[in-house]
N, C-alpha and C positions, 0 to 999 in steps of 0.2 A: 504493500500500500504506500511506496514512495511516490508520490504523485511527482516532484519533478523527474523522475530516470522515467516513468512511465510512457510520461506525455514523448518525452525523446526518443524511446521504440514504436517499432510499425505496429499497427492496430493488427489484431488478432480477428480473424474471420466468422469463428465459432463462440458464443457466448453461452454461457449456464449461471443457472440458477438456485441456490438450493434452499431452499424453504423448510418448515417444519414438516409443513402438509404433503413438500413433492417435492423432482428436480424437474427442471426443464433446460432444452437447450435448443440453439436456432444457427444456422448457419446465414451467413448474410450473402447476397449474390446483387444481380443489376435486373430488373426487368422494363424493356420500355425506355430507356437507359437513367431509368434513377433507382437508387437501393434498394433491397426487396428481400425480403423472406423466402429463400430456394431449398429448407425443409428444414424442419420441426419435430420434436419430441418432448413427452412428457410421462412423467411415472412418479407413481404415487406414493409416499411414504407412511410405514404404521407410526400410529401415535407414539408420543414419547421418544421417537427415534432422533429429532432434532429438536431440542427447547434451545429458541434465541434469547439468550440472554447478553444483558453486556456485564455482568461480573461472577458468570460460574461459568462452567465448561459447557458446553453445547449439545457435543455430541454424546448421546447412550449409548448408541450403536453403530461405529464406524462399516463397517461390518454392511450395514444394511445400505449404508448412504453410498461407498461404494459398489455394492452393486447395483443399483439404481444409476448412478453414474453410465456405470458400462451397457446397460439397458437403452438408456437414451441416445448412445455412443452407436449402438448396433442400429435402432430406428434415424437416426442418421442417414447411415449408411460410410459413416468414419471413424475412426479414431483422431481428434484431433492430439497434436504437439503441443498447443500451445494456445489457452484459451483464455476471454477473460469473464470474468466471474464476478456475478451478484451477491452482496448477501442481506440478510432480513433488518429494516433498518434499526433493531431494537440489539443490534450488534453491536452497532457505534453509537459514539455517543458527538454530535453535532453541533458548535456551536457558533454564534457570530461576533468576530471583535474587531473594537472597531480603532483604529492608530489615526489621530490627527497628522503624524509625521511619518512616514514610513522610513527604517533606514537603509542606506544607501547598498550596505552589504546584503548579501544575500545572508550571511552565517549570524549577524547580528538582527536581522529578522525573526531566523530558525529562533533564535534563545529567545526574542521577544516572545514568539510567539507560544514557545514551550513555556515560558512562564508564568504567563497568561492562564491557560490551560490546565498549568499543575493546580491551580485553588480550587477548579471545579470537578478534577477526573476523579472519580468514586474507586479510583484505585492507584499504587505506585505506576509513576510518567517514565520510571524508567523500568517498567511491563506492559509499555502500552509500545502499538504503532499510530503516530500524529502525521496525520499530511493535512494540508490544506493548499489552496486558490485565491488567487484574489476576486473577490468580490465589488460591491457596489462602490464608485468612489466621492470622496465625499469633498465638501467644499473648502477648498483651500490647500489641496494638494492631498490630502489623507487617502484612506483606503480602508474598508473594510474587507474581513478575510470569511470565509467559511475553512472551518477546522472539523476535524473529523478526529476524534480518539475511541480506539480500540484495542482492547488484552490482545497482544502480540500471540499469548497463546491460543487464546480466542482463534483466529484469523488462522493458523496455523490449521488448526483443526479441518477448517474447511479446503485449505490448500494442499493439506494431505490426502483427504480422501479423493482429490483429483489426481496427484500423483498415484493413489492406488488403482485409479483408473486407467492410470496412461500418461496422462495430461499434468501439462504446466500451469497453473494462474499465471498470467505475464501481467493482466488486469487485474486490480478489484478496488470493488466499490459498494456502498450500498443501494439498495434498489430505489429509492424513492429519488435519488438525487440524479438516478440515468432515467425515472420518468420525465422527469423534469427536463432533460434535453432530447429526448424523443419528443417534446411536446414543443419543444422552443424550435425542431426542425419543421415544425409542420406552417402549412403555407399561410394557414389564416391568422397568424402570430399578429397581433397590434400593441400599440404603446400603451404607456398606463399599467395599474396594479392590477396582477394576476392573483387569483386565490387557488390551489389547487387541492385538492384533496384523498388523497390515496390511500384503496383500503382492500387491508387482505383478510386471508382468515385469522391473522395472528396479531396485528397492531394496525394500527391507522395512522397517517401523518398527515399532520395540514402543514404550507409552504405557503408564502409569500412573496411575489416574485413583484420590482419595480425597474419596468423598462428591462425586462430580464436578467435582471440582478435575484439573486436572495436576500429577500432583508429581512427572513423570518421563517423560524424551521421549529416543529414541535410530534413527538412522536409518542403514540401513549398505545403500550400492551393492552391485550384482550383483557389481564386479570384488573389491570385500574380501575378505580372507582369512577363510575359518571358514564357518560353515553357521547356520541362521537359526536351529535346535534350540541350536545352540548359545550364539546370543546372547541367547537368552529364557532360556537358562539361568543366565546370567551375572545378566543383569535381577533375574531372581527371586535369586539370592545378595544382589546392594547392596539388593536390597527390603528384605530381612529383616536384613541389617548395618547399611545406612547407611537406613533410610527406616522402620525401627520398623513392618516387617510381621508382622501376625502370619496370612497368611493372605487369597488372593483369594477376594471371593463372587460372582465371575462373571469368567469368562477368555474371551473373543471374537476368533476366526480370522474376519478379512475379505483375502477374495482368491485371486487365482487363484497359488497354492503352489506346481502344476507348472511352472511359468514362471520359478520364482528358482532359481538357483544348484544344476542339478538335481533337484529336489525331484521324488519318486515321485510323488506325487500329494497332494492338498489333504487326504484321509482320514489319507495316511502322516503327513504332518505333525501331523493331530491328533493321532492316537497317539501320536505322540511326542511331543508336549507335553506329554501328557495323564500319558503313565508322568514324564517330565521334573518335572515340576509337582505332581503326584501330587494331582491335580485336575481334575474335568470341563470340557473345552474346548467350548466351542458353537460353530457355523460360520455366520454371519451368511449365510444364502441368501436364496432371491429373497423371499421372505412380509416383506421388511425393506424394502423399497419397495414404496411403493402407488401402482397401475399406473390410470389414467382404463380402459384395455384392456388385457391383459398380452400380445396376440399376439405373438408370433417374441421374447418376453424368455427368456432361460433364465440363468444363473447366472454366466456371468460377463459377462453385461451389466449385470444389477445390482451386478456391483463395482465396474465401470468406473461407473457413475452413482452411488454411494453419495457420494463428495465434493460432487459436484454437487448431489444433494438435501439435504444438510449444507450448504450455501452458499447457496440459497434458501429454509431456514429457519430460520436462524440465530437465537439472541439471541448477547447479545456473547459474544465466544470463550472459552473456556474456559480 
């Protein structure tokens, strides 16, 4: 997870994902000549086999995850070398900081930035892996960063069960932050404050994005108290207190809704955002990945693949 050596290697063609509930993986190709989805796989994982956590170990059953790996790998129809890799975003832990002055060195940066960081990581910084990006910049020369910290061991875990597969992580990242740029590539992108909302069966993130910046990132497990309606509603309050909103010009539901903490269905949940927000909610469905062939895709296959093609087309993170 050193984002600067990463960004300096070639992008990797094959992308996976490993989830609690499953793995998925997608080869990327050209159709038509823009990037496209030229096959797909997905295989389901037993309960218990992967708990995302960001401060205990992950895995119970190595064992299981790779073979699900090599499952996906054969519905391929490859083994890839060298892949890059999603993981759940309740892995890392995300945050925004923001330097009036940025300085000059690159190494004097790093230490800012690690020490920044060390007051909030809920574990030893010298067990973690920290990358970050520059973010939104701000007036008078500053910068804000998006930081990313995660148990080294943590990460390891999932990058081994790919070597058990075969396969390298050359990439990795969490999943919500490569929706986010699968979403910043699509055509109908406009200016102004974006809200998006991403939800699996395991956690939910809500994101803020200004003029495609992040200026707001919050990520809450299935076991948390409270319901997702209600933390988008929270979100939108510090929006407009602390983040000088006046207003989203595009609000984005990705994912399968009925799967979190009860949730009626993906529709119920717009609704209620939608009265919540008192603003049109879109629901990112399948027309948001481009299929080489779309047979046997239906809608929440392309949510499970939305990180995935956010991760094989990336410019640097957002």
């Amino acid at each position: 997870m050193n984002w600067r050596a990463l960004v300096a290697s070639a992008s990797p063609r094959v992308a996976v994902g490993i989830a609690p509930d499953r793995v998925t993986a997608i080869t990327l190709g050209r159709a038509g000549g823009v990037p496209a989805v030229t096959a797909h796989a997905s295989e389901a994982l037993p309960p218990g086999a992967v708990e995302a956590s960001l401060t205990a170990p992950n895995f119970a059953d190595p064992a299981r995850v790779v073979a699900a790996l090599r499952t996906v790998f054969d519905r391929l129809g490859q083994r890839p070398r060298r892949l890059a890799l999603a993981l759940p975003d309740t892995v890392g832990k995300v945050s925004l900081l923001r330097f009036d002055k940025v300085p000059a060195r690159a190494d004097d940066l790093d230490q800012l930035i690690r020490f920044q960081v060390r007051k909030a990581a809920p574990f030893r910084l010298e067990d973690a892996q920290v990358t970050y990006s520059p973010g939104a910049p701000l007036d008078g020369g500053g910068r804000e960063y998006v930081v990313v910290v995660a148990r080294r061991d943590v990460v390891k875990e999932y990058e081994d069960a790919c070597v058990g597969a075969g396969a390298q992580a050359g990439l990795v990242d969490l999943a919500t932050l490569n929706v986010i740029n699968a979403v910043l590539t699509r055509s109908d992108r406009r200016p102004g404050d974006w809200l998006l909302v991403h939800v699996t069966s395991h956690c939910a993130t809500v994101a803020i994005l200004r003029d495609g910046h992040l200026i707001f990132y919050r990520t809450r497990g299935d076991e948390a108290d409270g319901n997702l309606a209600g933390l988008v509603h929270q979100t939108a309050m510090y929006y407009e207190d602390r983040l000088g909103g006046s207003g989203f010009s595009k609000v984005l539901l990705v994912g399968g809704a009925a799967a979190y903490s009860g949730m009626e269905s993906g529709d119920w949940l717009r609704r209620n955002l939608q009265e919540r927000l008192r603003s049109q909610v879109d629901v990112v469905g399948p027309d948001a990945v481009r299929f080489s062939e779309r047979i046997g895709v239906d809608a929440a296959t392309v949510d499970a693949y939305m990180p995935l093609v956010g991760l094989l087309t990336r410019t640097p993170r957002v």
